[in-house]
C-alpha positions in Angstrom: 9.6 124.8 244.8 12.3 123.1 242.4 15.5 123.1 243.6 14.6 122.6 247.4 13.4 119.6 249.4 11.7 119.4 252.4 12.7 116.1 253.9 11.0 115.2 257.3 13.4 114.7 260.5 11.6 112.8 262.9 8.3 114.8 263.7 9.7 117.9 265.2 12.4 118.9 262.5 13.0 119.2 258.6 16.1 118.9 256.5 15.8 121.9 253.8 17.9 120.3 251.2 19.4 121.6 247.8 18.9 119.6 245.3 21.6 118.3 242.9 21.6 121.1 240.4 22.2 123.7 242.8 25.3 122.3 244.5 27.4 124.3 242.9 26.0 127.6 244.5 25.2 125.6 248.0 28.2 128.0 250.2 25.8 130.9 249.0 22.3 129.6 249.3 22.4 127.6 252.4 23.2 131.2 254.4 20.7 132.8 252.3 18.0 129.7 253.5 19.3 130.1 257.1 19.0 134.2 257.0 15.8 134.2 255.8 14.3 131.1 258.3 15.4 133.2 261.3 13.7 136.3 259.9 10.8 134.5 259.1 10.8 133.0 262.4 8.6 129.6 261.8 6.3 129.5 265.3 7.8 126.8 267.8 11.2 127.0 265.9 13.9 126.9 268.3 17.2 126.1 266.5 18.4 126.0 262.7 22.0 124.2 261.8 23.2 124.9 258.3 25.1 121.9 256.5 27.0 121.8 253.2 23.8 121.9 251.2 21.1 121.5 253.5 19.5 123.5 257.0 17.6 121.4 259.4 14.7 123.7 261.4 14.3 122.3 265.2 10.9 123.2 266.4 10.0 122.8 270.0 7.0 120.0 269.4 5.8 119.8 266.0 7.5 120.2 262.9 6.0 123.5 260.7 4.0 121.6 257.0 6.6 121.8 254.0 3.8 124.5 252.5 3.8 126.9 255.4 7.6 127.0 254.9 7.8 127.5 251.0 5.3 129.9 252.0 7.9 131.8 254.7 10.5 130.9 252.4 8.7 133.4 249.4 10.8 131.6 247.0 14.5 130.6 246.1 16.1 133.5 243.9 18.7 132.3 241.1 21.9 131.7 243.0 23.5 134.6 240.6 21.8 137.3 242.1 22.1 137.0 245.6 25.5 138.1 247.3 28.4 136.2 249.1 27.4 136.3 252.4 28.9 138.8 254.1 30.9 137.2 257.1 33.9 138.3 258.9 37.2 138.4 257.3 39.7 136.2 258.9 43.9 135.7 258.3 45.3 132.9 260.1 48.9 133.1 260.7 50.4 129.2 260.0 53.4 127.8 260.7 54.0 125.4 258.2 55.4 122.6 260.0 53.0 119.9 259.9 54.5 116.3 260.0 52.2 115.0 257.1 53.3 118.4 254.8 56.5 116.9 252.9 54.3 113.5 252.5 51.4 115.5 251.1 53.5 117.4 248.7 55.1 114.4 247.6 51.7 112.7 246.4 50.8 115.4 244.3 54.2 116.0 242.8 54.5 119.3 244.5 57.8 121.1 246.2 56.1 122.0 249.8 56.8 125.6 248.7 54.3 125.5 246.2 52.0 123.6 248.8 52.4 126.6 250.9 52.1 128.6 248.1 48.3 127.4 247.1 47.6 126.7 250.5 48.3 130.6 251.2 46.5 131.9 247.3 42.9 131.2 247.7 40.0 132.9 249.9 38.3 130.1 251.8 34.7 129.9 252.7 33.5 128.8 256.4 30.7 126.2 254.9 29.6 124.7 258.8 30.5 124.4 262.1 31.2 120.8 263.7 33.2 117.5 264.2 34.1 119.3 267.2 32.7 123.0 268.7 34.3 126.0 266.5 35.8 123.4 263.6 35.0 125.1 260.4 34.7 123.2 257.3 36.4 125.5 255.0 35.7 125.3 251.0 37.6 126.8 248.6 40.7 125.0 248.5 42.6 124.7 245.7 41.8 121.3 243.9 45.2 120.6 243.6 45.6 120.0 247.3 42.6 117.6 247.5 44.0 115.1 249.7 42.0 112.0 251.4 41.8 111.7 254.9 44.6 109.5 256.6 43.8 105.4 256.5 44.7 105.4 260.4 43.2 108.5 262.5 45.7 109.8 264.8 44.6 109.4 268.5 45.0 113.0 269.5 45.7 115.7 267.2 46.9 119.1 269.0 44.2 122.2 268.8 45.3 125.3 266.0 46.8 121.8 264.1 46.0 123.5 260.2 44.9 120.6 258.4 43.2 119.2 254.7 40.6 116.2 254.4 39.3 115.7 251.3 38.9 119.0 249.6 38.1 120.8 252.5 41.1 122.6 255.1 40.6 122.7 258.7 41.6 124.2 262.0 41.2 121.9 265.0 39.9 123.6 267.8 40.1 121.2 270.8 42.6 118.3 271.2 41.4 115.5 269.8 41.2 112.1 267.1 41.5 113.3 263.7 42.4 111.5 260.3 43.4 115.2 258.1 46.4 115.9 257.0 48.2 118.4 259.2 50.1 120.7 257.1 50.7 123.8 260.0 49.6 125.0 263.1 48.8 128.3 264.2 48.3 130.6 267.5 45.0 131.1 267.6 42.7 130.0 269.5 39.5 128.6 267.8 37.4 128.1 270.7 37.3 129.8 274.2 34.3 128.3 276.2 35.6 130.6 279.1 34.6 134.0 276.8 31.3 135.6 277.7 29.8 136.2 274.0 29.8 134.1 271.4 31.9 136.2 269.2 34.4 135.4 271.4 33.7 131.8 272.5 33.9 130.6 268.8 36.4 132.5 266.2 34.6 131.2 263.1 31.0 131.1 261.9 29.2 129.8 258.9 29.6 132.1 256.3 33.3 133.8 257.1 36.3 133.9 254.9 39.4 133.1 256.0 42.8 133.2 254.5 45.7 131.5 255.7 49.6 133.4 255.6 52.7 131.7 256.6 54.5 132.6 259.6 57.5 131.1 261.5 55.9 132.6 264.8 56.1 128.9 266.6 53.9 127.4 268.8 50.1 126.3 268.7 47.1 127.3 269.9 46.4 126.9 273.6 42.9 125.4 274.6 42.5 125.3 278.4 39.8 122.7 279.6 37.5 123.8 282.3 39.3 122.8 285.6 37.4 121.2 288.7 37.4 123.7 291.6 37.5 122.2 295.2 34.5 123.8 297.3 35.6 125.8 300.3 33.6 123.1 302.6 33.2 119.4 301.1 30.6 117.3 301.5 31.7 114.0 299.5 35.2 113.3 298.5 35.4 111.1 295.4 37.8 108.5 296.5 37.8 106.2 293.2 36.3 107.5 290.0 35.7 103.9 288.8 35.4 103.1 285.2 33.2 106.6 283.8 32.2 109.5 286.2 31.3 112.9 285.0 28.7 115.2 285.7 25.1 116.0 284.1 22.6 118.5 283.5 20.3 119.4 281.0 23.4 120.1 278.0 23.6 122.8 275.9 20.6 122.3 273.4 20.8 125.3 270.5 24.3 125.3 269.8 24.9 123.2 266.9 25.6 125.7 264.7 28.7 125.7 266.1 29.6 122.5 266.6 28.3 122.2 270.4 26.8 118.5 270.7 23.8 119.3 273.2 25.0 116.5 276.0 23.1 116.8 279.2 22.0 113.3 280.7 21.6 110.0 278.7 18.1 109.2 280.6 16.5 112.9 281.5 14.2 111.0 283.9 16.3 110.0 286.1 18.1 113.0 286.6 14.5 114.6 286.9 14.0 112.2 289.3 17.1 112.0 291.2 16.5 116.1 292.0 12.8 115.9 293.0 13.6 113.5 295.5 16.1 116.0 297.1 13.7 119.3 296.1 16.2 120.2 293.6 15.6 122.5 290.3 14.7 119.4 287.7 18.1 119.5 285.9 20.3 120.9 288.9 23.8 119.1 288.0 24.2 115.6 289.4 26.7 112.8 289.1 26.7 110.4 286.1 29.0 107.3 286.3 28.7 103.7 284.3 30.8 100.7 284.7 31.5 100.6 288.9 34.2 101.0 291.0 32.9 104.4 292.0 34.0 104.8 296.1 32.4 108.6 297.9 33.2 109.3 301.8 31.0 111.7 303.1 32.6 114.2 305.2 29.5 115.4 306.9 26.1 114.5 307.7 24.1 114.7 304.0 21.2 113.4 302.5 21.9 112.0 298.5 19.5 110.8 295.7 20.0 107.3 293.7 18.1 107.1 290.5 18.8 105.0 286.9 20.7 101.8 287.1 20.9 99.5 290.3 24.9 100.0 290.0 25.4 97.3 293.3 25.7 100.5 295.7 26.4 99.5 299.3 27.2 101.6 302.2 30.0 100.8 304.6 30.5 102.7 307.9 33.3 103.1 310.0 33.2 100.4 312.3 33.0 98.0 309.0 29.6 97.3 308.9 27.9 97.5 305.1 23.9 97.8 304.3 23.3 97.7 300.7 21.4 100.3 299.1 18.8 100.4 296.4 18.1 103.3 293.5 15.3 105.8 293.2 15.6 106.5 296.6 17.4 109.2 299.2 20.0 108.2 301.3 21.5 109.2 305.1 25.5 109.3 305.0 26.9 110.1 308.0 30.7 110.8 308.4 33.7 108.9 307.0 30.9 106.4 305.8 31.9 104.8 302.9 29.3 105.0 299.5 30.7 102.3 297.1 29.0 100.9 293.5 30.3 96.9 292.9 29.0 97.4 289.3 25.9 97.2 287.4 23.4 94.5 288.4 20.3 95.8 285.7 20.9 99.1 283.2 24.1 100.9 282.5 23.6 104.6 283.8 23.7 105.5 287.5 22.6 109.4 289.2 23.7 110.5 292.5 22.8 113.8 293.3 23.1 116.0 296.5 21.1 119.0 297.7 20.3 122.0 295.4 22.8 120.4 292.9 26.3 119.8 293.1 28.3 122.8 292.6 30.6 122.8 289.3 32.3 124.8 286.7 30.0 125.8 283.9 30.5 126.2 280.3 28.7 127.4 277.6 25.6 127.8 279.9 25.8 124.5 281.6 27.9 121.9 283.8 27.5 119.0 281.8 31.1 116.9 281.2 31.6 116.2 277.4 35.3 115.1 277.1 35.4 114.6 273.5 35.0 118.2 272.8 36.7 119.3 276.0 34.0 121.2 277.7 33.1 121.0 281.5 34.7 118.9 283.9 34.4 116.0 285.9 35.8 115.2 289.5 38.8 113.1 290.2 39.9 111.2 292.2 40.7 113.5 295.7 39.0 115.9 294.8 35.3 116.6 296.9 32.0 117.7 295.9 29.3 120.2 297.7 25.9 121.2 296.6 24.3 124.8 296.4 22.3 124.6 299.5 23.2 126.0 302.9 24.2 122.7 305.1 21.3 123.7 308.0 19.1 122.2 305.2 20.7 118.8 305.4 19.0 116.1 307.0 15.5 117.3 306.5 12.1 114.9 305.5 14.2 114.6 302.1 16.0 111.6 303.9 13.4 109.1 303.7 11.7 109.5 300.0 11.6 106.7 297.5 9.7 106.5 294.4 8.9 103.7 292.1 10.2 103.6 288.7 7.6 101.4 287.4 5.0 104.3 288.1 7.1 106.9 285.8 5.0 107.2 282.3 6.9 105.0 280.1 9.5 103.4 282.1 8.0 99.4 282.2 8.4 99.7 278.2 11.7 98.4 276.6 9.8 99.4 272.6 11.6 101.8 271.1 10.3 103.9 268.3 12.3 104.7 265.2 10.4 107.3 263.0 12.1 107.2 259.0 15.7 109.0 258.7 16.3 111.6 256.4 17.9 109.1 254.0 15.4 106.0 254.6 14.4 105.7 251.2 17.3 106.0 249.7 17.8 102.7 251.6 16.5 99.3 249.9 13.4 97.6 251.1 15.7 94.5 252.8 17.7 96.8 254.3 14.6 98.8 256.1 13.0 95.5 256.9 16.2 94.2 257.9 16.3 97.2 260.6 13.5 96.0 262.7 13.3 92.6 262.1 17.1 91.7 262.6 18.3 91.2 266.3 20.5 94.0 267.2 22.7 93.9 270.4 24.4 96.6 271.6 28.5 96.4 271.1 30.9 96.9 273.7 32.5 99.7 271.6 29.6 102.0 272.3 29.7 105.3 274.7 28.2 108.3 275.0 29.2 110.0 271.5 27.1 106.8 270.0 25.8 103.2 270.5 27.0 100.8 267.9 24.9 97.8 266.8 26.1 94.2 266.8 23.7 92.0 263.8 23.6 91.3 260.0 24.8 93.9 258.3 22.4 96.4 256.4 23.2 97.3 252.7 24.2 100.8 252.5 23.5 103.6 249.7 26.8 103.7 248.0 25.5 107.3 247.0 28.1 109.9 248.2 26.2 112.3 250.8 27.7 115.4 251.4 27.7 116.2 255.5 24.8 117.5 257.3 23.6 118.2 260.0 23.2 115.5 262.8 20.0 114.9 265.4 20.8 112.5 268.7 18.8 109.5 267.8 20.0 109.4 264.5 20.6 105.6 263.4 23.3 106.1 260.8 24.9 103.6 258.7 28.3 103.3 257.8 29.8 101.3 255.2 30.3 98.3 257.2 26.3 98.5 257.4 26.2 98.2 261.3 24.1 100.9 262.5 25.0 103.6 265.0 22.9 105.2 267.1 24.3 109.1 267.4 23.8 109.8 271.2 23.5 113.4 273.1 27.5 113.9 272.9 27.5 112.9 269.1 28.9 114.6 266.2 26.7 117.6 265.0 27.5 117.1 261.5 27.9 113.5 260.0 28.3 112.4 256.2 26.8 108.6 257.1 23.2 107.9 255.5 20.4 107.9 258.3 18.1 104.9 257.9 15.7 106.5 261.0 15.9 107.9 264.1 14.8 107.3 267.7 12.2 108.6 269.4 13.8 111.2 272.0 11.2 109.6 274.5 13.0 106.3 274.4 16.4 107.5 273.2 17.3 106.7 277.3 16.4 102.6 276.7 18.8 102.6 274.2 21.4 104.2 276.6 20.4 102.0 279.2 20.9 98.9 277.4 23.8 96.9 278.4 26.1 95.8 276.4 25.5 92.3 274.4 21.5 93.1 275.1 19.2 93.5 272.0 17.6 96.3 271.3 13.8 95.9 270.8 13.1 98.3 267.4 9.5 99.7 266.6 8.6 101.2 263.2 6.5 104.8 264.0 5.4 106.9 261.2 6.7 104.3 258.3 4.6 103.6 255.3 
């Protein structure tokens, strides 16, 4: 079909992307691709993310052939006939009080009247959801306010900040880093993951317009985290939360249309693992903490589950006496005994969990802690933990199960397969050589929104690339041409070129690598 591109994602998922000569009519066609996928309904599709001029189709195992899709598609009309897309009308009341507003008039010789003025004129277009759940990427703006993003990102930037980067405006809808220009704020609230429908939970959605109108109603929009609630009878009181702790389930796959990273645990097996040794649900909601320093006093007879890395856990009861204890195991606390992790003696990522899964707030359909977007929760210090299971279940045959992690399919491995990006070839041939046969380590400044590479770097398309949408895995390359590895709590939406992406099999041995360890790359599906 001219016009459209069908550009393989890994095995299970294809970028539908726009070619060049219909960028112009992209805000229109991309909802016309994504409306007609849906009612097509590919078989094993399970999620479709519209971009700026592209839609990546998620199926469940196998990616649908490029000819069965034109065939669904039943060709691409001429952008001229087909109508706006008809999404909800939106006003956003701003104050326009921004600190970077007088420095943003000044650049482009404008009094911040007549910022406010053309700010206020034109109808804006919700292109895509992400950078952070419910941030819209609004087009539309009038080309006299095309402003660069700031050199130096602030560290936080307040939610319902009203913003410009580049030629797109902006509503922040959590606190968080930003490099826009803030120009205004504004009352209301982007993002609710407390709301029951998703109408609710997220004010904006690919295809609305919005228009902005000045106010001097003062103030800005209040987002309200999920809050850890103390269970009425505590089994384990977190005494130190060491260097990371938060909790883990399966995530919130299917939400990236809306800016929703899909989290859950950095190495599924051991959180499979860690709840089959207690006769827990497969992803009931465990603890996941890196680093050490992590101290637990039980305040009851309980049985717990250690999978993932051999964090240096010891227990120490209360007439001082310690026995060390090992991972992939279940373990006997009794009261005011002591649970304490020295630090990590082999992997990164330790699981604790606790019978029928440890009770916590959930959001958005799960419990999992993603604190750069502000959704669930994780346990401080004080505060104590329970499971879901009555306590006459404690103390059962549970209490003596180990497995052996060398028997789990795939765990004595450390290759990890990298299937071609969406962007490989637009990569040279010494740069995708260079990708496997350079020694990679694993930086220090790596966490779970992404794992940065330490090496030579790679040269970089210097071909602009217009956002899209984002897969964990995804080995993008920024211009400094070290590579980052986008991980579960990654940006949904990412303008870097994507040399390849990892396997989601072995997507946990990157996590698991430590810091200053290489990385052992192997090319699958490459000509």
């Amino acid at each position: 079909m001219t016009g459209i591109d069908f550009i393989p994602y890994g095995p299970a998922a294809v970028l539908a992307q726009l070619d060049d000569s219909l960028r112009p009519h992209a805000a229109t066609l991309v909802h016309h691709l994504a409306r007609r996928f849906a009612d097509a309904a590919p078989e094993d599709l399970v999620e479709i993310t519209p971009g700026f001029s592209s839609v990546l189709l998620r199926f469940q195992r196998r990616a649908a052939d490029p000819a069965r899709l034109l065939e669904l598609l039943g060709g691409l009309p001429a952008p001229e006939s087909l109508p706006p897309a008809a999404g909800r009308q939106h006003t956003i009341p701003v104050r326009y009080d921004g600190p970077d507003l007088a420095e943003l008039a000044q650049r482009h010789n404008l009094s911040t009247a007549e910022v406010i003025q053309r700010h206020t004129a034109s109808e804006l277009r919700v292109r895509c959801l992400g950078f952070m759940p419910g941030f819209g990427y609004l087009s539309g703006l009038d080309p006299t306010l095309h402003t660069p993003r700031r050199d130096t990102p602030r560290t936080i930037v307040p939610a319902g900040s009203v913003a410009i980067g580049g030629e797109h405006a902006g509503i922040y809808s959590v606190p968080s880093p930003g490099g826009w220009n803030l120009i205004g704020s504004t009352t209301l609230r982007l993002f609710n993951p407390a709301a029951n429908r998703l109408d609710e939970q997220f004010l904006l959605a690919p295809g609305d317009r919005v228009r902005f109108a000045a106010t001097e109603e003062s103030g800005a929009a209040a987002f309200e985290p999920t809050r850890w609630t103390t269970p009425a009878l505590g089994w384990l009181r977190v005494k130190s939360t060491g260097a990371i702790l938060g909790i883990q389930d399966a995530g919130r796959p299917g939400l990236a249309r809306f800016g929703v990273a899909s989290g859950g645990a950095l190495d599924p097996a051991a959180l499979h693992w860690a709840n089959r040794l207690l006769s827990n649900a497969d992803a009931a909601p465990v603890l996941e903490f890196a680093g050490g320093g992590q101290v637990f006093e039980a305040l009851t007879h309980l049985t717990i589950a250690l999978t993932g890395a051999d964090a240096g856990a010891e227990v120490q009861a209360p007439d001082g006496s310690v026995r060390p204890v090992k991972p992939w195991g279940t373990i006997n606390l009794a009261p005011r005994e002591i649970l304490q992790f020295r630090g990590p003696r082999e992997g990164v990522w330790t699981y604790l969990a606790v019978r029928g899964g440890i009770s916590a707030p959930r959001s958005l359909g799960s419990a999992s802690t993603n604190a750069r977007a502000g959704i669930g929760c994780a346990p401080r210090a004080g505060d104590t933990l329970a499971g879901t299971a009555h306590e006459t279940l404690l103390g059962d045959a549970t209490g003596s199960r180990r497995t052996d992690p060398a028997r789990i399919p795939g765990r004595t491995s450390n290759a990890i397969r990298v299937w071609p990006g969406p962007q490989a070839e637009a990569f040279s041939e010494t740069a995708r050589r260079g990708l496997f046969r350079n020694i990679w380590r694993v930086s220090p400044k790596s966490d779970r929104v992404g794992y940065r590479l330490d090496g030579p770097p790679l040269p970089a398309p210097t071909r602009y690339l217009e956002s899209e949408p984002v897969l964990p895995g995804s080995i993008q390359v920024p211009p400094d041409g070290l590579p980052i590895i986008t991980l579960p709590d990654g940006p949904t939406v990412g303008g870097y070129p994507k040399i390849g992406w990892v396997d989601p099999r072995d997507l946990w041995r990157v996590a698991q690598t430590p810091a200053g360890r290489p990385l052992e790359l192997i090319p699958t599906g490459w000509d």
